[in-house]
N, C-alpha and C positions, 0 to 999 in steps of 0.2 A: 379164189386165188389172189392173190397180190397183182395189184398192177405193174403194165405196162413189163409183164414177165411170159414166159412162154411156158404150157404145159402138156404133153406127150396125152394124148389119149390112145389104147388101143380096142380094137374090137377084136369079138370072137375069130378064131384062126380058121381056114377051110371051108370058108366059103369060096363058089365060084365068081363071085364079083362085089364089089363092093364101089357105093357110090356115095358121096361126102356131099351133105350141102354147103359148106365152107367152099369149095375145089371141087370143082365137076371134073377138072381132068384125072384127080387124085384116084388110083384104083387099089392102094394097099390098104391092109386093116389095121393100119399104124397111121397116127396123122400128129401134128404140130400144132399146135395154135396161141397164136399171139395175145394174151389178156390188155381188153383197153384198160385207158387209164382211168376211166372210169365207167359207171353202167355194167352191164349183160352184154353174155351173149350167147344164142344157140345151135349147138351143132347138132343136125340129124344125119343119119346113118341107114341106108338102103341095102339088104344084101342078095342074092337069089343062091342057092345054091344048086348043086348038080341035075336035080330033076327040072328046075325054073321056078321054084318056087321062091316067094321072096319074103321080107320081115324088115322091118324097119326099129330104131330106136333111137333117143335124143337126149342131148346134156344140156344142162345151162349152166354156162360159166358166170361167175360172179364176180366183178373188180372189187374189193373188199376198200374202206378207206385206207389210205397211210397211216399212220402218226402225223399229229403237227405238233414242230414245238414252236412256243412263243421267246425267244429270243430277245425281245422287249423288257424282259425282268433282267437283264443281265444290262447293266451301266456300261459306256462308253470307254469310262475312266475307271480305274479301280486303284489301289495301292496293296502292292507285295501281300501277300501270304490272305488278302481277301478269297470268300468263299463265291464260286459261281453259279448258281443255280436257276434251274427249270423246273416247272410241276413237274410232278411225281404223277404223270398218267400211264408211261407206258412200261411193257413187261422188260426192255432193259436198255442199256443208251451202252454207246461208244464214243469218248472221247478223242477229239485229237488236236493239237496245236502248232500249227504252221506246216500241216498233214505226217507231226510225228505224233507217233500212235501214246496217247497217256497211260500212265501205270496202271497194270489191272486194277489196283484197289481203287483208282475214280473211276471205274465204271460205274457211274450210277448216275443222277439227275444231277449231281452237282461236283466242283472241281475246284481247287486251290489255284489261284494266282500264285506260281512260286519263283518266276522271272519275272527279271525285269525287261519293259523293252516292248513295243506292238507287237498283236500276235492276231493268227486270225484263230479264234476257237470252233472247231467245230464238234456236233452233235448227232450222232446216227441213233436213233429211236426206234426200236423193234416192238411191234404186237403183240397178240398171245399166238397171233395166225402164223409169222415171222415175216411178215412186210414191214419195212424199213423204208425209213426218209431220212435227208442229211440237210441237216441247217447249218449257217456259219452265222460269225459276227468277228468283225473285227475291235480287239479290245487295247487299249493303252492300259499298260500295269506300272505303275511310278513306286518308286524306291521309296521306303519310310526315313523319316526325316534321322537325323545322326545323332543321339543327345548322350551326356554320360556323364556321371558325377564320382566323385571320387572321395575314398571315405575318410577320414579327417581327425588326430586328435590335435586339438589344441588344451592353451593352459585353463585355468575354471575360471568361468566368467567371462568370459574373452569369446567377441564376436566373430563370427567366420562368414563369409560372401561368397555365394554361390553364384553362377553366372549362366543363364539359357544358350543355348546356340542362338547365333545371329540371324534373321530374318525369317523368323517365324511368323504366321498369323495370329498366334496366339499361345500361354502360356498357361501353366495351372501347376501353383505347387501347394502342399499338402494342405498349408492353413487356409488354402483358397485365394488367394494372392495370385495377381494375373500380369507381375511386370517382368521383365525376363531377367531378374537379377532378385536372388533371397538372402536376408541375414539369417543366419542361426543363429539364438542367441540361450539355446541348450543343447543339453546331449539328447541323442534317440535320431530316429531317422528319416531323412529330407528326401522326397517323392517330387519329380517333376514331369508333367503330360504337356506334349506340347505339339502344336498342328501346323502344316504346313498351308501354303499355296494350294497347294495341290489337296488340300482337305485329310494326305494323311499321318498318322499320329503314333506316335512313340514313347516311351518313357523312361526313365532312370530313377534309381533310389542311390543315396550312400546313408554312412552311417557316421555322427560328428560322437566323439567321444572325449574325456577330459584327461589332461593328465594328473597326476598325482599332486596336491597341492603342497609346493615345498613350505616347510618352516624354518625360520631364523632366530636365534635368541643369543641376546647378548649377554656375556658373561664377565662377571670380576668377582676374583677367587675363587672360579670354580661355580658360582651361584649365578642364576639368571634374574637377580632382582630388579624392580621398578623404578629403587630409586639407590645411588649408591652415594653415602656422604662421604666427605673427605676432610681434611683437615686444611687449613691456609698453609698455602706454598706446599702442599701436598698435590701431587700429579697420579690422574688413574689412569690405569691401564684395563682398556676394553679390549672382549675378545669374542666375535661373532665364531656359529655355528660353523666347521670347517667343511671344502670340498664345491662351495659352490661356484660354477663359473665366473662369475664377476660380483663384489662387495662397490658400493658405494654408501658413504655416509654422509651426513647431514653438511662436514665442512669439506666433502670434496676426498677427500681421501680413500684409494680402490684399493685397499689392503685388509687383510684378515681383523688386525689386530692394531688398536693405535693408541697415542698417549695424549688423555685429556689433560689439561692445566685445570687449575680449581678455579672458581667461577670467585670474580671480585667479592658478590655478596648472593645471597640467595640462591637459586637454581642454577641450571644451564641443561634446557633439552637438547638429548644425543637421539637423532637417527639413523637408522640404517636401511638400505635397499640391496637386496639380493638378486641375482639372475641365477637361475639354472641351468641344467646342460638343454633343456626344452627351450629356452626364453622364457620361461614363467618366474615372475616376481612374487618377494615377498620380504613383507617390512618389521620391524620390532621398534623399538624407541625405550628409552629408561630418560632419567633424570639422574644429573651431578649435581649434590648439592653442597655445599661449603657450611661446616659447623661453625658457629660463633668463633670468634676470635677469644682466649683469655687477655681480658683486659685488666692490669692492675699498675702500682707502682712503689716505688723506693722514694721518692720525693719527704715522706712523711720524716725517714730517717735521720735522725742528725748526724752533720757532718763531723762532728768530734765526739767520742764517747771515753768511758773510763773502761778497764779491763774488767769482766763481769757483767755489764752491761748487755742486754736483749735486744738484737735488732727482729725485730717482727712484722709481719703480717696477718692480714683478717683471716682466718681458719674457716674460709671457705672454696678451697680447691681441693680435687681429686688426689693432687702428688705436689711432693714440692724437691724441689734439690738446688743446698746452696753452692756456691765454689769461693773459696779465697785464691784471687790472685789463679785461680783456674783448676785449684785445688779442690776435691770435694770436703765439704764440710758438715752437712748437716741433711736431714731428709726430712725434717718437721716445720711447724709455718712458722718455730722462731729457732734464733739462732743466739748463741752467748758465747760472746766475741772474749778470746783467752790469750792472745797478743799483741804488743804493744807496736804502734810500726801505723802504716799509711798501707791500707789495702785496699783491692776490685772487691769488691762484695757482690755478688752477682747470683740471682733467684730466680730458676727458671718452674713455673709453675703449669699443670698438665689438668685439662678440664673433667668431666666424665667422660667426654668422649674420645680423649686420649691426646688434643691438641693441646699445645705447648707456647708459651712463651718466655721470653728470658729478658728482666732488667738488672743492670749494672749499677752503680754508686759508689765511688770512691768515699772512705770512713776513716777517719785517722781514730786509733787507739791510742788511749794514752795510759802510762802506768801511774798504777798509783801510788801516792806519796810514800815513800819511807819514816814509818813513825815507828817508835820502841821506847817502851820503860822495862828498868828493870828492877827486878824484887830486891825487896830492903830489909833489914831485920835491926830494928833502934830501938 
């Protein structure tokens, strides 16, 4: 029997007397007896019945051991949602914590920490006999530390800074890095383990992702070329990709579309910077470049000519056009001056590339002499 329990013995019914060695004064064929708490014990049994004869017989009672559990495998300290456990020696345990009764389904050797807060846990241990023993332990259960990351797109290429909760004992993000602050400097996703004081540990993942990368392209007439030539005292007009939140260009100017002057001689790099509706940037750049100047002159021409006479130039330009006096006159590199008078003579000549120049000359004509014979017959 189980210790320190009590178990009913009876004896056969109908006898005339009955005498107990437990209780001499005891005369019924019913008796009580108290199991030590440890060791035997024996009770004999005397009976006579109605003629005086008599018969005897004896029990030995047994105090079986308890359970013990060891209680020593279960930490002082533990943190949230830890496991608690005992050998697995006996045929079945009963939880309880601060003597409320725990969920059927931890009955068994072991038990979830799922408060926070001291507790005292105890542990009832049954046999296969059904003798029970109740152990305790008082446990501190501490809360898991707070950590959380949040998922993230930003523009491509572009760093982003993760930050640990403050006052950890330690850190651990995914590449193995132990300071309590992480750069991302890709897409995929940022893991952080981190411990407290109290030895316990938490984690957080997010997920950095990119946005879409905008493009920009600067256009004149329509075309997005590299380089765009222009003619002297000829002005372009640039005109970036529309729709994005903020334009800025190389002189400052935060408008779509703007008008370059032509560069004295040689190039002139244009850039541009774009913002999205994200923040994300994005640049393009071209060259303005200035075609040669035509360079010629009317100097060679003389100042007085006869009527009939060819004011000319070298027949190496793309187009020519003269004007008298403002007049058009001629569309070839020379020209045969047909009245007599003080005029502008004026040639404006156009390269291959379509620029233009114009020089003027003042030319007196003169007519020519009046001569005549007339036929004779002698």
């Amino acid at each position: 029997a189980c210790p320190n329990t009590s178990i009913a013995i009876e004896a056969t019914p109908g006898f005339s007397n009955y005498t107990w060695s437990h209780d001499a004064n005891l005369k019924a064929d019913k008796t009580v007896v108290n199991i030590p708490a440890v060791g035997q014990i024996s009770i004999g049994l005397t009976v006579k019945d109605s003629n005086g004869c008599q018969t005897g017989d004896a029990v030995t009672l047994i105090a079986h051991p308890t359970p013990v559990v060891d209680m020593s495998t279960i930490p002082s300290e533990v943190c949230v949602g830890t496991t608690l456990s005992v050998a697995n020696l006996w045929a079945s345990y009963q939880w309880q914590i601060d003597n409320r009764p725990a969920d059927l389904l931890q009955n068994q050797n072991s038990i979830v920490a799922s408060e926070v807060g001291a507790f005292v846990f105890k542990i009832t241990a049954w046999n296969d006999l059904g003798c029970s023993a109740t152990f305790s332990k008082t446990v501190t259960v501490h809360a898991l530390p707070v950590v959380s990351l949040d998922d993230r797109t930003v523009c491509p290429n572009t760093n982003t800074v993760y930050n640990g909760p403050a006052g950890m004992a330690s850190y651990l993000w995914a590449d193995g890095s132990a300071a309590n602050s992480f750069t991302a400097t890709a897409v995929g996703k940022v893991t952080l383990l981190v411990t407290d004081n109290n030895g316990c540990q938490n984690n957080a993942e997010a997920t950095v992702a990119w946005h879409a990368q905008p493009v920009v392209e600067i256009a004149h007439n329509a075309t997005q070329p590299t380089e765009v030539y222009t003619c002297p005292e000829t002005a372009v007009t640039l005109t970036a990709t529309p729709a994005f939140a903020q334009y800025l260009w190389g002189g400052g100017e935060t408008v779509q579309s703007i008008v370059v002057a032509p560069p004295t001689g040689g190039s002139e790099p244009i850039t541009l910077t774009v913002t999205d509706a994200n923040g994300c940037k994005a640049t393009d750049q071209l060259a303005v470049v200035a075609h040669p100047t035509p360079v010629f002159t009317l100097d060679h021409l003389a100042a007085q000519v006869c009527i009939g006479e060819k004011l000319a130039v070298a027949d190496n330009w793309a187009a020519y056009q003269w004007t008298i006096d403002g007049n058009p006159a001629g569309n070839a590199f020379e020209l045969t001056t047909a009245a007599a008078g003080t005029f502008a003579f004026a040639l404006e000549v156009a390269n291959t590339e379509g620029c233009k120049y114009k020089v003027t000359k003042t030319v007196t004509v003169h007519a020519l002499p009046v001569v005549s014979l007339d036929d004779r017959t002698v």
